[in-house]
Backbone bond lengths (Angstrom), bond angles and torsions (degrees), N, CA, C in turn:
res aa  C-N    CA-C-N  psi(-1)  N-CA   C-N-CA  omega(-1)  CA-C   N-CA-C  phi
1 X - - - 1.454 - - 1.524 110.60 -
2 X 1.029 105.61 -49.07 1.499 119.46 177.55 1.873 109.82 -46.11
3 X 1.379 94.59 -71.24 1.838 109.42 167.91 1.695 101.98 -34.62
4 X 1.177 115.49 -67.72 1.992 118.11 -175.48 1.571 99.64 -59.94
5 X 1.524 137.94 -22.69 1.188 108.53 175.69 1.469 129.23 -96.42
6 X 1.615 86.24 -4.32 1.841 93.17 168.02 1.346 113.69 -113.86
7 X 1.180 102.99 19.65 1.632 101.83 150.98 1.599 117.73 -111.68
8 X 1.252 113.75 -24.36 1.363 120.00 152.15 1.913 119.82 -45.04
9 X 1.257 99.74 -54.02 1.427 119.58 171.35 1.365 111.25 -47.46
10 X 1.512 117.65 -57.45 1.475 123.34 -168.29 1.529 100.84 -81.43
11 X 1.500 105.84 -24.31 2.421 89.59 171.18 1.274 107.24 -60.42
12 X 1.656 115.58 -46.70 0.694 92.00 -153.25 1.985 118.21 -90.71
13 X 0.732 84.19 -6.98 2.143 95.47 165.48 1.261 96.23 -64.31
14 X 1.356 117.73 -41.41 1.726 99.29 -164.01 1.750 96.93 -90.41
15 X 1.454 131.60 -11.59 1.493 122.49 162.40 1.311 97.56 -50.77
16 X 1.335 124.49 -43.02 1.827 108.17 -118.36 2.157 68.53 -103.37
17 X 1.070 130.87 -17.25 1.425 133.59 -168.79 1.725 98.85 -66.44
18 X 1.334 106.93 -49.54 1.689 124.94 -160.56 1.058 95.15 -104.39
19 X 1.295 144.29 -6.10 2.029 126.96 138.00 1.450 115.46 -72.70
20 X 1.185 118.14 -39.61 1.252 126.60 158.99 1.333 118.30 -37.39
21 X 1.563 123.93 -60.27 1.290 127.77 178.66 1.609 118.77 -89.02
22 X 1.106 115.35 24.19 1.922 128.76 177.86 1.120 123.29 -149.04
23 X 1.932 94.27 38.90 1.562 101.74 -175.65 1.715 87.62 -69.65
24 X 1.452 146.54 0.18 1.495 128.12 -151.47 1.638 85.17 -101.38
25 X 1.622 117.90 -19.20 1.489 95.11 -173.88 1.659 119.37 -98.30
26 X 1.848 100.93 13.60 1.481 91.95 175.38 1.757 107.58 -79.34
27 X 1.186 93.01 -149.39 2.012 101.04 -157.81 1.408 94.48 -78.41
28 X 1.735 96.76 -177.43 1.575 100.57 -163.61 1.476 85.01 -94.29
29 X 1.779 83.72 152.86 1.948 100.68 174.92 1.379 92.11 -76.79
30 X 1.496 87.75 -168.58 1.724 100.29 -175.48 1.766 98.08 -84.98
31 X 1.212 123.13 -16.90 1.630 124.12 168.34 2.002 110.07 -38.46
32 X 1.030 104.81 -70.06 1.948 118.51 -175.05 1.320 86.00 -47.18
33 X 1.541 113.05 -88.42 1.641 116.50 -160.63 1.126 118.91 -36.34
34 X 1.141 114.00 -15.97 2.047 111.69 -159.97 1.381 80.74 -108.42
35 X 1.432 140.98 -69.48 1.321 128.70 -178.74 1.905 121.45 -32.50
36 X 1.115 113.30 -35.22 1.422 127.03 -152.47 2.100 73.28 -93.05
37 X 1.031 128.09 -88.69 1.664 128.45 155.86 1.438 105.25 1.67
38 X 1.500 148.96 -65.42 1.309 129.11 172.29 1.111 126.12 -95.32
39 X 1.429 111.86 -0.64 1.493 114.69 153.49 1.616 122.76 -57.31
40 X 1.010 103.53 -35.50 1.234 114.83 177.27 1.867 128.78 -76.92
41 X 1.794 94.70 -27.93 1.254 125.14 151.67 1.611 120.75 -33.44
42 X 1.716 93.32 -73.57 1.127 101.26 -177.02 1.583 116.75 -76.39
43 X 1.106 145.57 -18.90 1.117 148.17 142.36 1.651 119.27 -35.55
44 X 1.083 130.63 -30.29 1.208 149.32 134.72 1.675 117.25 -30.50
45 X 1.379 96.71 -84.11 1.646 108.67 175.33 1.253 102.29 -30.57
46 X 1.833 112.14 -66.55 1.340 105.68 -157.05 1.606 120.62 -64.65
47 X 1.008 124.39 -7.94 1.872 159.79 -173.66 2.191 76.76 -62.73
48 X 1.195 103.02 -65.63 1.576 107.45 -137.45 1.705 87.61 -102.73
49 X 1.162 132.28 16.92 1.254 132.27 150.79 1.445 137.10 -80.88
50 X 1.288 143.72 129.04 1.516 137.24 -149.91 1.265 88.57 -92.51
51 X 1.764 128.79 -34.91 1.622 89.17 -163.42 1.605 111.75 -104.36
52 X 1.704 101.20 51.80 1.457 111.64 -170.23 1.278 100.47 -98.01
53 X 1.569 101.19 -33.29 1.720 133.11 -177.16 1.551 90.59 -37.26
54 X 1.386 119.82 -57.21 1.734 115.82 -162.48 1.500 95.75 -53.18
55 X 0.884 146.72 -52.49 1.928 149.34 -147.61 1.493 106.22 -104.44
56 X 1.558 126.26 -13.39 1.240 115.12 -176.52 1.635 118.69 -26.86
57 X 1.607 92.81 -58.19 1.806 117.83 -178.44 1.461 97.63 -35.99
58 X 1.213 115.24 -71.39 1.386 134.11 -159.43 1.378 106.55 -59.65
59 X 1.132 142.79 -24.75 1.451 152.50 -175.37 1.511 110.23 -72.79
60 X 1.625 91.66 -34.22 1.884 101.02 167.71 1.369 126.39 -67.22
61 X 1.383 99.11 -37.02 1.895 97.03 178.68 1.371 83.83 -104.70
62 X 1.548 158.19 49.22 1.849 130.94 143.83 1.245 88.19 -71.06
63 X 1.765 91.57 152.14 1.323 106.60 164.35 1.506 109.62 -95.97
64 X 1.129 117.11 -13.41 1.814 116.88 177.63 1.878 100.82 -128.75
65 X 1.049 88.30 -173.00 1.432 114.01 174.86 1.785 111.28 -165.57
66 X 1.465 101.66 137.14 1.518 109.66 -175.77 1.333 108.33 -125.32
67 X 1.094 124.67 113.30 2.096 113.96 -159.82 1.935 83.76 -118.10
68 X 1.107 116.94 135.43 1.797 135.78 -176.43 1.710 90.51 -140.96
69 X 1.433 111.34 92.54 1.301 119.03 179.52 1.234 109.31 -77.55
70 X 1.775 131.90 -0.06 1.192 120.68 -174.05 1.637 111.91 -178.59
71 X 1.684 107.38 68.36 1.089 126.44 178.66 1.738 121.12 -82.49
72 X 1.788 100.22 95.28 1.068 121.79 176.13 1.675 126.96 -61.02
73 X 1.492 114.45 139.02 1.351 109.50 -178.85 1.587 99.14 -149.93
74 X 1.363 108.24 117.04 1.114 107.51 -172.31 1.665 121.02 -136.96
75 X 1.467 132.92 173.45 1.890 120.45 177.01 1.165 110.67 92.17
76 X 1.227 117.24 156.80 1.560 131.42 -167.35 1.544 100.90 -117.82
77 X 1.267 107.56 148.87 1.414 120.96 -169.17 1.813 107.81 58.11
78 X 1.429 111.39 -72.20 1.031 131.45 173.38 1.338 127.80 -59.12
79 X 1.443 145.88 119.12 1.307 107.73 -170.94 1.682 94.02 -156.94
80 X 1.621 113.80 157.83 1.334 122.32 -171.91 1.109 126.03 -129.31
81 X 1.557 137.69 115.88 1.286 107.83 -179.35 1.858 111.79 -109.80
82 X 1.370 93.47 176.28 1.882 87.44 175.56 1.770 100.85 168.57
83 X 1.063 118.98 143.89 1.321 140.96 155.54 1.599 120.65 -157.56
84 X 1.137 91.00 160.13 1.529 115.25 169.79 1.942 122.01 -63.45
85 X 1.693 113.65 137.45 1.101 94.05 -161.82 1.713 88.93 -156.15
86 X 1.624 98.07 163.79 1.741 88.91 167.31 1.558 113.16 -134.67
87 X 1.131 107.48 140.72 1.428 126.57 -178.44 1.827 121.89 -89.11
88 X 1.053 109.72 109.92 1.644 120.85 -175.37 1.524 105.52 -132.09
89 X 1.223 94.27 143.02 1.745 133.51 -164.47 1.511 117.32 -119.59
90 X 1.691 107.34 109.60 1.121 108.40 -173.84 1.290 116.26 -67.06
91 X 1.385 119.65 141.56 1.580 123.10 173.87 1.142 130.96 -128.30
92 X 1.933 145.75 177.17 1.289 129.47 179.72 1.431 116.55 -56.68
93 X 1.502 121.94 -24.17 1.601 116.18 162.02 1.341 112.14 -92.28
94 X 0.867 143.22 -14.71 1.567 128.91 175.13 1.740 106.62 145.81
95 X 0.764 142.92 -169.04 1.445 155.81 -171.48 1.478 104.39 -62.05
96 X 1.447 105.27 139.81 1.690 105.02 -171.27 1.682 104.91 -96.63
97 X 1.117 114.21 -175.16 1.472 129.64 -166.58 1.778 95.90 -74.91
98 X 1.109 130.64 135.82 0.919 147.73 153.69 1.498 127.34 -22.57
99 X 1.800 129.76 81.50 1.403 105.63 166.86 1.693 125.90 -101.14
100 X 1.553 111.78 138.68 1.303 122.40 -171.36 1.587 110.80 -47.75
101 X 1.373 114.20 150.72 1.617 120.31 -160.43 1.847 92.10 -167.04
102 X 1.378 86.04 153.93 1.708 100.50 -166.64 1.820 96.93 -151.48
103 X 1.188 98.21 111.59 1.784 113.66 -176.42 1.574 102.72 -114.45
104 X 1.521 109.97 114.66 1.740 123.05 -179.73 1.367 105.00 -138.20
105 X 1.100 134.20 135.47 1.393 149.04 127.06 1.513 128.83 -103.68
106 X 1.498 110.92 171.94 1.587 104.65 157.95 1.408 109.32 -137.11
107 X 1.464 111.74 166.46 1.228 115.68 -159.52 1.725 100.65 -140.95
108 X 1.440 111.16 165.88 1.568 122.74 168.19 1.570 120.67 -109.12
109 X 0.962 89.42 133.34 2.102 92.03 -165.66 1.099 109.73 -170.38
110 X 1.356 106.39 159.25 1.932 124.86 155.69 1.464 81.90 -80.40
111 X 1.315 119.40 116.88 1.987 132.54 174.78 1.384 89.99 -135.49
112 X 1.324 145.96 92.99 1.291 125.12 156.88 1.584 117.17 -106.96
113 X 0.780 89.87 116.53 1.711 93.83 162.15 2.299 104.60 133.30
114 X 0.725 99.98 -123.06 1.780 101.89 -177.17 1.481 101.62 -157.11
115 X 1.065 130.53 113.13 2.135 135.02 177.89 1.474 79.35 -125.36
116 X 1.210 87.44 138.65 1.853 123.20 135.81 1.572 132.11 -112.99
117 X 1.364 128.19 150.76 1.141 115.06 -153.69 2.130 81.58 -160.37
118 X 1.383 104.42 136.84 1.207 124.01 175.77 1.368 92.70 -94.80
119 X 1.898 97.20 142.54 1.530 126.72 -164.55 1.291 125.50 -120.98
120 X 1.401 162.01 48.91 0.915 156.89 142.88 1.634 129.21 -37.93
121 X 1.460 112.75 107.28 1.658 130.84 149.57 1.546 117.69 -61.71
122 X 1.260 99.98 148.71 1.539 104.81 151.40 1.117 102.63 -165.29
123 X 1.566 100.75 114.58 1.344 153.61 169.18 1.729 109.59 -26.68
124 X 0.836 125.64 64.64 1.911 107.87 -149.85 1.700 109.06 -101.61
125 X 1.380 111.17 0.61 1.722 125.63 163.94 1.248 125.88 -143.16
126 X 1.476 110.42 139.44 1.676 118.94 179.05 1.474 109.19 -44.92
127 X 0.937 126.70 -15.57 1.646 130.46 -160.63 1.728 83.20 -89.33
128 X 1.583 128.18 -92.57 1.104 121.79 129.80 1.701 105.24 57.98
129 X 1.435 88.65 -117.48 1.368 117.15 -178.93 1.182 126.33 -47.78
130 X 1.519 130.33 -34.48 1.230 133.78 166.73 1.420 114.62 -81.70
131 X 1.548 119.78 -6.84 1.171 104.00 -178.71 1.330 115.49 -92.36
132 X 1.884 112.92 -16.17 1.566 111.64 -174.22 1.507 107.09 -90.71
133 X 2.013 121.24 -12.19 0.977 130.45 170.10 1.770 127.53 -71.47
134 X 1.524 88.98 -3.86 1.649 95.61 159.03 1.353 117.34 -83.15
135 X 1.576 116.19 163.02 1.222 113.65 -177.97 1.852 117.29 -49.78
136 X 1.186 119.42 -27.87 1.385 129.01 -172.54 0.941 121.28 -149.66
137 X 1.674 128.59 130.81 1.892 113.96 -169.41 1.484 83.33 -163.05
138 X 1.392 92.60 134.16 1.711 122.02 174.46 1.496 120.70 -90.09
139 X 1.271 117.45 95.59 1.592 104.23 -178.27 1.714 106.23 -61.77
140 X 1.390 107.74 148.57 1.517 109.56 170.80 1.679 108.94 84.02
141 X 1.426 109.05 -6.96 1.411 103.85 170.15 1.394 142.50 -112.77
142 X 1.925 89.78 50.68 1.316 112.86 173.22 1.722 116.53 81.37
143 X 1.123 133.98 166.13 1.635 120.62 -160.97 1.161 102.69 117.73
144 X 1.378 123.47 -22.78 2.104 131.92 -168.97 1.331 102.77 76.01
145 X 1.152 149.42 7.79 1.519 139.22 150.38 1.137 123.59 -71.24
146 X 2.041 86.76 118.37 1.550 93.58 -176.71 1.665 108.32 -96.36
147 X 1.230 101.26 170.06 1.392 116.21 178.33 2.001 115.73 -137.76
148 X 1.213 93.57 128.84 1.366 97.72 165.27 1.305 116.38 -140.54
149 X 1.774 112.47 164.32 1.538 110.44 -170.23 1.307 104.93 -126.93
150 X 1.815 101.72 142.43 1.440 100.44 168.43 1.374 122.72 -81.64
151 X 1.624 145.25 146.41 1.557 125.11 126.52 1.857 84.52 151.29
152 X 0.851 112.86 166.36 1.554 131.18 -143.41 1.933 94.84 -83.59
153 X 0.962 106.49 99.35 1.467 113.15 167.08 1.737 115.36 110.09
154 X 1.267 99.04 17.42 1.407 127.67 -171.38 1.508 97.09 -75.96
155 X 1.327 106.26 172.51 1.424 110.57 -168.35 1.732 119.97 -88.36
156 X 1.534 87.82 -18.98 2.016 100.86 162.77 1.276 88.63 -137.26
157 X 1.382 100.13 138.19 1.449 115.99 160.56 1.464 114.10 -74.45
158 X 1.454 131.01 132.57 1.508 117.06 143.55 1.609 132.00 -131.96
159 X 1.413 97.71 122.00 1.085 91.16 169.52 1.691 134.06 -127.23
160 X 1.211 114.80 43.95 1.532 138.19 -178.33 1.362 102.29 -97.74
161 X 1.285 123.66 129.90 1.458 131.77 -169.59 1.657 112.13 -60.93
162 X 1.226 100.11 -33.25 1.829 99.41 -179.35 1.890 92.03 -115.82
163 X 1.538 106.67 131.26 1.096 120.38 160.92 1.486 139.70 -121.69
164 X 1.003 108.42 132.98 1.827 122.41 -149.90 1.721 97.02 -112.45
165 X 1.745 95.62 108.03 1.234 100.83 174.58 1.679 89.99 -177.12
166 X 1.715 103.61 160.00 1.904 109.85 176.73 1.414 114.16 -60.62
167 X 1.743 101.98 -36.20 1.197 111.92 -157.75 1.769 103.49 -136.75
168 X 1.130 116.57 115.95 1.648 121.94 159.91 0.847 112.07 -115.08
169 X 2.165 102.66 139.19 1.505 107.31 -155.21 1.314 90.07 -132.16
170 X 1.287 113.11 128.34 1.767 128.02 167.94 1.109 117.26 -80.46
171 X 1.251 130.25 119.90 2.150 116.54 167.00 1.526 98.36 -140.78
172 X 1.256 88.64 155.70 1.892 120.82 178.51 1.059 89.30 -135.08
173 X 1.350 105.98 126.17 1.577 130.99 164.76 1.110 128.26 -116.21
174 X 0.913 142.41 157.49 1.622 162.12 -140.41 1.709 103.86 -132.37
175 X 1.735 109.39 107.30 2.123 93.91 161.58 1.374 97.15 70.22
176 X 1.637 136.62 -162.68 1.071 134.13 -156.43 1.719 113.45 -98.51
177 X 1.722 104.01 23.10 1.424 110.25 175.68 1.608 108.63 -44.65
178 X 1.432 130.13 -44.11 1.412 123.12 -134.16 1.709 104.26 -62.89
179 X 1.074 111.51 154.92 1.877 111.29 176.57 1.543 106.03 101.91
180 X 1.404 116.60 35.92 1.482 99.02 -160.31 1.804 98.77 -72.24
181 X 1.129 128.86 -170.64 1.789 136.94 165.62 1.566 104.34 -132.65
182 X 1.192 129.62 115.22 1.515 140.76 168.16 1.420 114.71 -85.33
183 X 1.440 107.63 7.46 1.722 102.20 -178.77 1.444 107.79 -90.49
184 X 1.531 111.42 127.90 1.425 132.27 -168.58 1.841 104.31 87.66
185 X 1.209 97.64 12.52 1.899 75.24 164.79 1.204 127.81 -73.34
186 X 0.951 132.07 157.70 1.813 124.66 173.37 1.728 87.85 -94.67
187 X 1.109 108.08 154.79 1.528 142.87 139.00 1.369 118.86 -110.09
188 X 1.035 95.01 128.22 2.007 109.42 178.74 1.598 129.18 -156.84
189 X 1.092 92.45 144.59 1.836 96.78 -161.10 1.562 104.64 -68.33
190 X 1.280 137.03 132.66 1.405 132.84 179.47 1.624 109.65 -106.20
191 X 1.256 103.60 86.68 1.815 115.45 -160.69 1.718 88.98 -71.44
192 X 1.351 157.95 -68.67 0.771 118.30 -149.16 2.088 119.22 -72.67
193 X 0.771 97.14 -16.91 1.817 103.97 151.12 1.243 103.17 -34.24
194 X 1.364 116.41 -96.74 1.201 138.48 -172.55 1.732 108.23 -14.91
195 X 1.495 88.93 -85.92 1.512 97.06 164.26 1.820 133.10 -34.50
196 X 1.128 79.66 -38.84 2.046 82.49 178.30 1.632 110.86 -76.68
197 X 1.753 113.70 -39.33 1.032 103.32 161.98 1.924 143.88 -65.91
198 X 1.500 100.42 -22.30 1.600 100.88 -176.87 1.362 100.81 -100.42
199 X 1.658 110.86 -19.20 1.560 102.97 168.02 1.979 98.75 93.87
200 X 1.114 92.74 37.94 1.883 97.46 177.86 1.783 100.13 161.60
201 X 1.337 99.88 134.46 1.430 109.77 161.23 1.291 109.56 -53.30
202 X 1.852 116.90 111.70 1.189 141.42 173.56 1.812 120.53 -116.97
203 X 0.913 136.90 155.45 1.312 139.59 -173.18 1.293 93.84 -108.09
204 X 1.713 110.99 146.38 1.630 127.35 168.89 1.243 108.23 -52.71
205 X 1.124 120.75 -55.57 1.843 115.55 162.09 1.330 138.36 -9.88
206 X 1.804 97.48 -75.90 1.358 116.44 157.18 1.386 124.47 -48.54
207 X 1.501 118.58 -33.75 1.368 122.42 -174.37 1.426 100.73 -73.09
208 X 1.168 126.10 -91.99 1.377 144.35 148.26 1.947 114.32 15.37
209 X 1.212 84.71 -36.86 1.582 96.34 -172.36 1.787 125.10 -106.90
210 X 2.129 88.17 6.59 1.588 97.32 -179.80 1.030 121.60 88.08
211 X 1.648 122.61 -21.02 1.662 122.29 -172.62 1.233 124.94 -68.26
212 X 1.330 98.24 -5.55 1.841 110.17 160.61 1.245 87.77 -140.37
213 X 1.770 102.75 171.90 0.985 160.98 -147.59 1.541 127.31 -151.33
214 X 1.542 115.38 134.97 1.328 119.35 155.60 1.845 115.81 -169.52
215 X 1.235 88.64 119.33 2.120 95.67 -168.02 1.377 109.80 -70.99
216 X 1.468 134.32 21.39 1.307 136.40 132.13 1.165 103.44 -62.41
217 X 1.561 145.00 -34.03 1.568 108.05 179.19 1.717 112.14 -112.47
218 X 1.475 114.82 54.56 0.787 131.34 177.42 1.535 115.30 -67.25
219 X 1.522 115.45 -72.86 1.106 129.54 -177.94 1.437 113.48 -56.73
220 X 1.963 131.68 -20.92 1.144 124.15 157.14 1.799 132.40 -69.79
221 X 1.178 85.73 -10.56 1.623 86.72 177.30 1.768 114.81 -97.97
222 X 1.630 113.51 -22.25 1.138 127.69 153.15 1.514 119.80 -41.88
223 X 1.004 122.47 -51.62 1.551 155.85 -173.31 1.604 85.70 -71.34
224 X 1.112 126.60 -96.44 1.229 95.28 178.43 1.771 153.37 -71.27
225 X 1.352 101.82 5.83 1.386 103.82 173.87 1.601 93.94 -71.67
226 X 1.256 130.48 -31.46 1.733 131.35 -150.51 1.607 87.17 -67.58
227 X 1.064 131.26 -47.75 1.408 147.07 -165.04 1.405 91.04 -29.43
């Protein structure tokens, strides 16, 4: 009896050890849901924006999509930007489940004050796509992916109905955000996201590729098939 109660004893230390250490695979905080919620926002915005009109076409053949509902830039002289974002992959049924992504750089400037500015990619080559689906990928740091941006004070103008580039980038800005520059941002996968949302350590792959699931990001992929 004695032997069964200290082995009873020791399961259960080692339960309470390995809940302890997998707080990343319980449910999603209110962080994922609310992100995946203005992702979908901004997918919206970009719906009711004129100079989205130039890329509509192009939105049909991306192979990804990167939605940053709230790309911060903030500090004087010094200045940083970064938000949270999610990355989806078109597939033979339609747009895949959402994996979590986090885009930061810093920059040198007269920046005074704090702008935010809504972010939309589109993913528009396999080359592209596999490169932001690595753990870490530098726009602007060579690879031959080009990038251009839509919307009035942006860092390339476009206005030719078909546009030829890896990457087209949509933003709405806020105050004297407009003109942002994405060269040297990092893109990077934010795995414990990931994980909190499907509820198990999953790979961008797997996500990307449908092998999980979760109907919280239902209504964002709706949002963009309507596009």
């Amino acid at each position: 009896m004695r032997r069964l109660s200290m082995l009873g004893t020791a399961l259960a230390v080692a339960a309470l050890f390995l809940l302890g250490n997998s707080a990343a695979f319980a449910a999603p905080s209110p962080e994922e849901n609310q992100l995946i919620d203005r992702a979908a926002v901004t997918v919206q915005h970009m719906r009711q924006d004129p100079a989205f009109d130039r890329a509509r076409a192009q939105l049909r053949s991306a192979k990804g999509v990167l939605v940053v509902p709230a790309l911060v830039k903030g500090g004087f002289i010094f200045g940083a930007e970064g938000g949270n974002g999610v990355l989806m992959q078109r597939n033979a049924d339609g747009w895949s489940p959402p994996a979590f992504y986090t885009l930061a750089s810093a920059s040198f400037g007269l920046q005074a004050g704090l702008e935010q500015a809504e972010v939309v990619m589109l993913v528009m080559s396999d080359k592209a796509l596999d490169a932001i689906k690595r753990s870490e990928f530098k726009l602007g740091a060579g690879g031959g992916i080009t990038v251009v941006t839509l919307s009035a004070g942006a860092e390339v103008g476009v206005t030719a109905p078909n546009v030829t580039a890896d990457i087209i980038v949509w933003q709405s800005g806020t105050g004297v955000y407009g003109g942002i520059t994405l060269n040297g941002s990092v893109i990077k996968a934010r795995d414990e996201w990931n994980t909190a949302f499907y509820g198990r350590r999953v790979d961008v792959s797997d996500i990307l590729g449908a092998r999980v699931r979760n109907p919280e990001a239902d209504r964002l992929r709706q949002q963009l098939a309507t596009l």
